[in-house]
N, C-alpha and C positions, 0 to 999 in steps of 0.2 A: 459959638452959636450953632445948633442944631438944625440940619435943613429938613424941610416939610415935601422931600421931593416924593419918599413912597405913598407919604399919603394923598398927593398931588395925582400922583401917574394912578393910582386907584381911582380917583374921581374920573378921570379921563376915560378910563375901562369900557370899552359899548358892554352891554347886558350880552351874557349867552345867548343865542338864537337856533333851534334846531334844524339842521340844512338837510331840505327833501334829499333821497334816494335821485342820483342821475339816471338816465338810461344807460348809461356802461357801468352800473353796477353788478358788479357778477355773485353769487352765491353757491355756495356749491356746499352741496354737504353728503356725509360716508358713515353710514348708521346701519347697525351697529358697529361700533367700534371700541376693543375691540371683537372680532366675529370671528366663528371656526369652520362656518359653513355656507352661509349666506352673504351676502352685502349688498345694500341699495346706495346708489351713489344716484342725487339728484341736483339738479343746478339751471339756474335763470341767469338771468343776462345774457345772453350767447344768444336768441331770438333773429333768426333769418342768415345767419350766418354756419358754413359748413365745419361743422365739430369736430374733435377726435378726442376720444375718450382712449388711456392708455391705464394700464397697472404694471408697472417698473416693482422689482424688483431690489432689495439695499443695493446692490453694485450699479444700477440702472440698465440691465436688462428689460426690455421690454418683454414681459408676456404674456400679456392680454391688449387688442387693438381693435376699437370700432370708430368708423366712420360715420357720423350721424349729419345729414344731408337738409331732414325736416327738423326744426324745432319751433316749436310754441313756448306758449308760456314758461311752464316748467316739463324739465325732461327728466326723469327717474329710469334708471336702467337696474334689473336684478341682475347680479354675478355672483354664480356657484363660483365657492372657493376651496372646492373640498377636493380639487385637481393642484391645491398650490401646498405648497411644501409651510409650517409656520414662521413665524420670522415678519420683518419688517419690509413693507413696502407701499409704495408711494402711488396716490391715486392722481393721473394729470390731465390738467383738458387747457386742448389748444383752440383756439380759435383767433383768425388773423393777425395783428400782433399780440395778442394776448394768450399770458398761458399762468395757471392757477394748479397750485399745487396742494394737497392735502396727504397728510402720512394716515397709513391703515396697519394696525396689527393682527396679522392672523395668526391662530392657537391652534 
């Protein structure tokens, strides 16, 4: 006798439901990527709270570091990258315990 359990537990299924953005959702984004001269790195979620924007190097060398104090909405920063050698490295923001990583290729 054959059991009816998969098509049992499918009846059971709730329907997909799309679940709003929280407030601790963070975004962050590194465009162009990737870039030889320029890069805008912009990012939400992080709102009232004291930031640190870093660019790490592959070995994680830090070097590039800013302290961002105000934020609103969204925060956008330009960085000239035409002082950094090409090769791979890592774009990071801290904020209390949260910390968000994104890779950046510069040519």
């Amino acid at each position: 006798m054959q059991s009816s359990l998969p098509a049992a537990a499918a009846k059971q299924q709730a329907p997909a439901r799309a679940v709003a953005p929280s407030s601790d959702d963070k975004n962050i984004l590194v465009y162009p990527n990737p870039s030889s001269d320029v890069v805008y790195v912009s990012f939400t979620g992080f709102e009232g709270r004291k930031t640190e924007l870093r660019l790490l190097n592959v070995i994680g060398t830090v070097v590039y570091r800013e302290t961002i104090t105000e934020l609103n909405n969204r925060f956008t920063r330009r960085l000239d990258l035409s002082r950094f050698a090409s090769g791979l490295y890592y774009v990071k923001i801290d904020s209390d315990n949260t910390s968000v990583m994104r890779k950046l290729v510069i040519r």
